[in-house]
N, C-alpha and C positions, 0 to 999 in steps of 0.2 A: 343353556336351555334347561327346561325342566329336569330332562334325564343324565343331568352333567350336576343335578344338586346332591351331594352323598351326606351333609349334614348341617344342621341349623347355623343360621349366624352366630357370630363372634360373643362370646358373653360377656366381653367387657362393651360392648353395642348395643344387644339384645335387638329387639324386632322381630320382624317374619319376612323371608321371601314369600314372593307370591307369583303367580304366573296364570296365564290367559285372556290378556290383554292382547289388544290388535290395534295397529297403529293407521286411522284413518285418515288421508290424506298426505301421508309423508312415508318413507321410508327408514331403515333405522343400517347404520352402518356399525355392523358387528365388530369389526376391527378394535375402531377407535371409539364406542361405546359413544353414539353423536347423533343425531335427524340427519337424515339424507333427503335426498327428493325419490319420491317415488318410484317403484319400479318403470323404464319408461316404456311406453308403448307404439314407441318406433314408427315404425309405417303407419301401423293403426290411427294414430291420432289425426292422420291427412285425411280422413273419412274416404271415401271412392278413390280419389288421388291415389291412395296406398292401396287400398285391398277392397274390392266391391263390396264384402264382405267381412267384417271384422273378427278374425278368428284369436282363439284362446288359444296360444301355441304357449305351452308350461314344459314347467323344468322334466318332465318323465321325457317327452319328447325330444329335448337336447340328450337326456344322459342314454335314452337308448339308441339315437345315431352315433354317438359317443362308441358304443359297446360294439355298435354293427361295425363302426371302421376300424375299432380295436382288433374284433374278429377276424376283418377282412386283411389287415397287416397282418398278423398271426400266419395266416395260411397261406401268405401271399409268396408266389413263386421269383425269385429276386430278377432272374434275368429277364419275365415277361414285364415285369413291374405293378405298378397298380391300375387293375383296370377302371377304370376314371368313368366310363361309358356304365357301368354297373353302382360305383358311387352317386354318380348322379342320379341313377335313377330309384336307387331305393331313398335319397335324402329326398329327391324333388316329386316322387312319386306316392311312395311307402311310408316312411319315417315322418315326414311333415306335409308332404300331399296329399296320405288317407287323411286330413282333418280338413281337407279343400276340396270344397261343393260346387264351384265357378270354373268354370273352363277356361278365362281371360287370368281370375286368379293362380290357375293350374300354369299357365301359362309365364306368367311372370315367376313363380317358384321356379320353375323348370330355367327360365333365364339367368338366376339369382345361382345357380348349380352349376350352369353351364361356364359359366364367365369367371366365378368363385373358384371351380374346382380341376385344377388343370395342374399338369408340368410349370406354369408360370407361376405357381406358388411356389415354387422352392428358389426362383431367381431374386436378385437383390433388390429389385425396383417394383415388387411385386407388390399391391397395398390397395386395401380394399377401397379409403379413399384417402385424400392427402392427411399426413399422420396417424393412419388407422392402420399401423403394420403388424406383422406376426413376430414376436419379441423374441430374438436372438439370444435364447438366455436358460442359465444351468439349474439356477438355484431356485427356490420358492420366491427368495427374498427381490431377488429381480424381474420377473414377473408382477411383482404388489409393486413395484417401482413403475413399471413402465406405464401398470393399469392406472397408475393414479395422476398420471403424464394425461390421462384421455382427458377432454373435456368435460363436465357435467353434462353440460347439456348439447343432445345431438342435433348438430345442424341437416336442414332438408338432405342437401347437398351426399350425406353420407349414406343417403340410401337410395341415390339416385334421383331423387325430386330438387323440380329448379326453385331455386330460392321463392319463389312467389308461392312455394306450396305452404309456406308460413302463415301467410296473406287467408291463405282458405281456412286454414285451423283456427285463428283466428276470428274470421269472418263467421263461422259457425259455432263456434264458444258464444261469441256475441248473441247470434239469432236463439240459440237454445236459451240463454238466460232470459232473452227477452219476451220467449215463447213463455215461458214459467212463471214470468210474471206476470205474462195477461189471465195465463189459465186459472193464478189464484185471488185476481180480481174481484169481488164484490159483483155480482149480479143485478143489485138492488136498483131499482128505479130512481132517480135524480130526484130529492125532497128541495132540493135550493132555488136558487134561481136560474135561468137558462134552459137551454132544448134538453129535454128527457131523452133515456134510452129510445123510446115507443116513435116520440114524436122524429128524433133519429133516423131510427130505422125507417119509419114509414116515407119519411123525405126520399131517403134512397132508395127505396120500391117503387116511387112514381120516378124518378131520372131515369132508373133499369128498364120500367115498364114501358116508355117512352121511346127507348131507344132497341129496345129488343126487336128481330126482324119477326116479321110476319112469317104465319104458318105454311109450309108450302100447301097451293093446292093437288090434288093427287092425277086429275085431271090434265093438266097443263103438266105436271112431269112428266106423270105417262107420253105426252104426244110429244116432249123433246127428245128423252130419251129411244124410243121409235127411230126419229129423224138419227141419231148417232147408231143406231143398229144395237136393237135391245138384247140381242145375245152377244156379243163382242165383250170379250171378256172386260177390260177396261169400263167399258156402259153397266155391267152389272156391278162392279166395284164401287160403281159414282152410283148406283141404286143401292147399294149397302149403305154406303156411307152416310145419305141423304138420310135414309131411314131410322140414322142413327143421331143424327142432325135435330130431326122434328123430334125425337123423343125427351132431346135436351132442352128443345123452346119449348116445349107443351109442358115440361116438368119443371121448368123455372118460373113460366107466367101464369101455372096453378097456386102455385107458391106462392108467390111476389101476390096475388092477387088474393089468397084467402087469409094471409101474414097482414095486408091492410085490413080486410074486416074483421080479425082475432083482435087486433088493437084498437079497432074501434067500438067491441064490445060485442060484435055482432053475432060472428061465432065462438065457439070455444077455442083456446088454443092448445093446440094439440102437442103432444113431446115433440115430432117431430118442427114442427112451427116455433115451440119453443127454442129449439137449436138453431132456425134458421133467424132468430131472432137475435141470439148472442152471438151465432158467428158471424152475422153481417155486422152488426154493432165491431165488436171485433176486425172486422175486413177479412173474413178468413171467410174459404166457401162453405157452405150449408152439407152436411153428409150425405140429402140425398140428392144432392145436384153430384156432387165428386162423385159418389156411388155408379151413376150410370154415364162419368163424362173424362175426366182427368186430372192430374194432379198440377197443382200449382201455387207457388207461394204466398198470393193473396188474392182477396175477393177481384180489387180491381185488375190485375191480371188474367183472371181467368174467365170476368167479363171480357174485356178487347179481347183473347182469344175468341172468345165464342163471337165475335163478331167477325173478328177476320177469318176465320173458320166457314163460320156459314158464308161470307165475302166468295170464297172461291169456288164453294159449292153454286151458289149462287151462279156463277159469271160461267163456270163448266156448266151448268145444266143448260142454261138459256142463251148463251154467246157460244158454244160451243168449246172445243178443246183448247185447252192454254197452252203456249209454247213450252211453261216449266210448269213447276210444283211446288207449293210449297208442303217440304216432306210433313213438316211440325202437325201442319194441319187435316193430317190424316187420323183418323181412330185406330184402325190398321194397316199402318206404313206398309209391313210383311206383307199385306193381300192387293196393295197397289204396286209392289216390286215382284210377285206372283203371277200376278195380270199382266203385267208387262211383257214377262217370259215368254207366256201366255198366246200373248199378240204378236212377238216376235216368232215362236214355233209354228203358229199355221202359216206368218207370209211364208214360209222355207221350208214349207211341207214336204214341197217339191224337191229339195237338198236332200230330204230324207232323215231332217229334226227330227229329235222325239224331245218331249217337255223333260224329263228325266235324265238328259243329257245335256242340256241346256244351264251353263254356269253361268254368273252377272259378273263382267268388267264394267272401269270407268275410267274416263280421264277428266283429269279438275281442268277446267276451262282458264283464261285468264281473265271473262267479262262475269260480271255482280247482278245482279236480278233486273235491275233500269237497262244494260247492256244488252240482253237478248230479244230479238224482233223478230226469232223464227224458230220454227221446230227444226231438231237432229235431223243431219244428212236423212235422205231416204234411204240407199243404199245401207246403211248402217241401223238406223234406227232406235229406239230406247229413249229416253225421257230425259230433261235436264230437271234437275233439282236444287234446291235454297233451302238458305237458311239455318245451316249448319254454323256451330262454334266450334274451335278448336279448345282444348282444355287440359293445359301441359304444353301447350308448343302454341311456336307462330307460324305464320306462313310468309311465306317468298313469292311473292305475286311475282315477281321479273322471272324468275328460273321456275316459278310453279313447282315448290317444294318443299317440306318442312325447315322449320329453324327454331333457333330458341325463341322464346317467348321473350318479349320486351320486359323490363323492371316494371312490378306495377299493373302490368296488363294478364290479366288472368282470361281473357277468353278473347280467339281470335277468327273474326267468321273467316267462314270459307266461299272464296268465288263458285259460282256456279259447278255442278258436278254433271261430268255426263257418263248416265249409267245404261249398259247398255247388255244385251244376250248376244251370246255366242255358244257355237254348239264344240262340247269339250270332243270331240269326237272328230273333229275338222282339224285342218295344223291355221294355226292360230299366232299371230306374231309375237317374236320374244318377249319375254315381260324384261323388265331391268332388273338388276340383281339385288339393290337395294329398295324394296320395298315394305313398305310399313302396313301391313293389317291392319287400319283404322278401327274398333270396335264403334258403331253406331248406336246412341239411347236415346231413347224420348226425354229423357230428366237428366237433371244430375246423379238421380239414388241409383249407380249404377247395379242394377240386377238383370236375372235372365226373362223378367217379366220385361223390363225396358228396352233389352236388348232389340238390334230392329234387321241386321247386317254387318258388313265389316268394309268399309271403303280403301283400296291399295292408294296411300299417296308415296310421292317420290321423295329422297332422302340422301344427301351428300356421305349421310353417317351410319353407322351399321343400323338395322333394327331395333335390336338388343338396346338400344340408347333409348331409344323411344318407350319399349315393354318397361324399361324402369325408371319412366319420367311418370309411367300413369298416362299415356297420350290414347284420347279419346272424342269423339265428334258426337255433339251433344244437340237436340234436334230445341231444345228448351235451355236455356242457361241460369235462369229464373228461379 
């Protein structure tokens, strides 16, 4: 390195060192003076899979856990031993958890400490995963021997994710290139022969416009929601939500409607019209349709949503209450599972509920969205929900409970859920001992904006298996 130069090259050579180069794209292996691959980025590269979150965990942060367990040996009293409960928590907390913003992410660190750092590291059969052991050895020299025994390159497997988590990194390597190359596309108008950008676009604003539902009238809601009992909590959620409904039809058939007369000369087109003009061209949604509606991989998707969206708003306003839900198609999942509480704390008034006491169970059903022909016991009551994937695991429709993921199959729905209130305050029956905290998202990008809930499913295998498969219930798989 620079500070290791004490004086010029050899003068039967002559030249110059020179230094402040940076090596993009590869790595450099100091040893053997060679290209390596990159530093690698472990979990990170699994996008959500590994970490909702992609943090920057750098060399300071290794070498001051380094220094803390140095210290902690140092002063450590022989006959109590080490206390492991304090290790883990300034490494999974302190040391590399002050740089973690995610509670699920906090969570899986804290997993990764628990499991890692034990009395079982010092036994013989101890290994982080098959060939990944703690090298039995005196000297420098054997050490560089064992490290270069490791693989180059880390399989999923070693960090807890099921081989199919290759599949996703992949799969989204692919989408980003191919994202990159539409964005540096040519915008220009088609000079050759064949359909034009204009003429394009404008085709697919008469199919949209065609097929778009009608405005609700305000009138006839009003007098259904009445008939459901216009203050019941659940009735004023189905009045949000509708409201949030028409905002999205009135804002796509202003659009779709003055994007045909900007083309046809009529009026000006405006930045915004301009955008809705490349990104349909494109198949991607318009900014200010996403702005006030949801995220989704492309135009035609996020069409058939908004149709099967409005589908169930529809069918609850004017056919009354549906025996399930479909969760996807809520804007605010949170304030339909709210509601819910809600409507379970006044039946049980008389129990002596308070809404504040009031926690959500579920149990996964064995029947799939065409299976169910009635609403939840009355005695018990709460909502059946669809439409969930699983993402990191499969499921066990026989025994109703997690399993690996088949080869190949990266998302696995889940049977009907029935989510229900109970007041934490009541005795309430045992839960089972192996149960998984499902994290619930509206999308794949898991964050705490997507977050929605956490569903208990049931599991042959500890938890911990699950927090480092990345296992998550995803309300959109798209």
């Amino acid at each position: 390195m620079k500070e290791d130069v004490t004086a010029p090259p050899p003068g039967d050579v002559g030249g110059v060192y020179i230094y402040g180069l940076y090596l993009d794209g590869a790595g450099w292996d100091k040893r053997n003076a060679k290209l390596t691959e990159s530093s690698p980025k472990e979990r990170r590269k699994f996008g959500p899979l590994g970490w909702n979150i992609p943090y920057e965990f750098n060399q300071a942060d290794f070498t001051s856990s380094v220094q803390f367990v140095q210290n902690h040996l140092d002063d450590i009293d022989v006959k109590r031993g080490v206390n492991w409960n304090c290790l883990r928590y300034m490494l999974g907390e302190v040391q590399y958890g002050g740089r973690v913003t995610d509670d699920m992410d906090k969570r899986l660190l804290n997993t990764f400490a628990r499991i890692w750092f034990g009395e079982s590291m010092f036994g013989d059969k101890f290994c982080f995963y098959k060939g990944y052991t703690i090298p039995q050895a005196r000297m420098l020299q054997d050490y560089h021997a064992h490290i270069d025994t490791l693989p180059l390159v880390d399989t999923p497997e070693v960090f807890g994710l099921h081989p199919n988590a290759d599949i996703t990194f992949q799969t989204n390597m692919a989408n980003e290139t191919l994202s990159t190359i539409l964005n540096i596309q040519p915008k220009d108008s088609s000079s050759g022969e064949g359909e034009t950008r204009e003429e394009s676009v404008q085709k697919m604003a008469n199919e949209m416009l065609e097929k778009l539902p009608a405005d609700y009238v305000p009138h006839e809601v009003r007098s259904s929601l009445q008939k459901m009992g216009a203050f019941q909590p659940m009735t004023i959620f189905l009045r949000q939500e509708l409201d949030r409904m028409q905002r999205v039809i009135g804002r796509v058939r202003s659009t779709l409607t003055d994007l045909k007369l900007a083309i046809d000369g009529t009026i000006i087109m405006s930045e915004d019209l301009r955008d809705a003009l490349d990104s349909m061209y494109d198949a991607r949604v318009p900014k200010t349709w996403q702005k006030i509606s949801w995220d989704s991989a492309s135009l035609g998707f996020w069409f058939t949503e908004l149709l099967e969206r409005n589908q169930q708003f529809h069918n609850w306003t004017f056919n009354g209450r549906p025996n399930q839900f479909w969760l996807t198609g809520f804007f605010n999942p949170q304030g339909f599972l709210t509601a819910m509480r809600q409507e379970t704390t006044r039946i049980n008034l008389s129990k002596g509920w308070a809404l504040d006491t009031v926690v959500l169970l579920n149990d996964v059903t064995r029947m799939m969205k065409e299976d169910v022909t009635a609403p939840p016991p009355g005695d018990v009551g709460g909502v059946y929900i669809y439409g969930l994937y699983l993402d990191g695991a499969g499921w066990d429709k026989r025994n109703a409970k997690l399993t690996e993921s088949s080869p190949k199959v990266l998302f696995t729905p889940l049977p009907v859920a029935h989510v229900y209130a109970v007041s934490s305050t009541t005795e309430t029956k045992k839960q089972p001992i192996n149960l998984y905290s499902c994290p619930v998202y509206k999308k794949p990008r898991r964050t705490d904006l997507t977050y929605i809930f956490s569903l208990l499913l049931r599991s042959s295998q500890n938890p911990d298996h699950w927090t480092l498969r990345g296992v998550a219930l995803l309300c959109d798989c798209k």
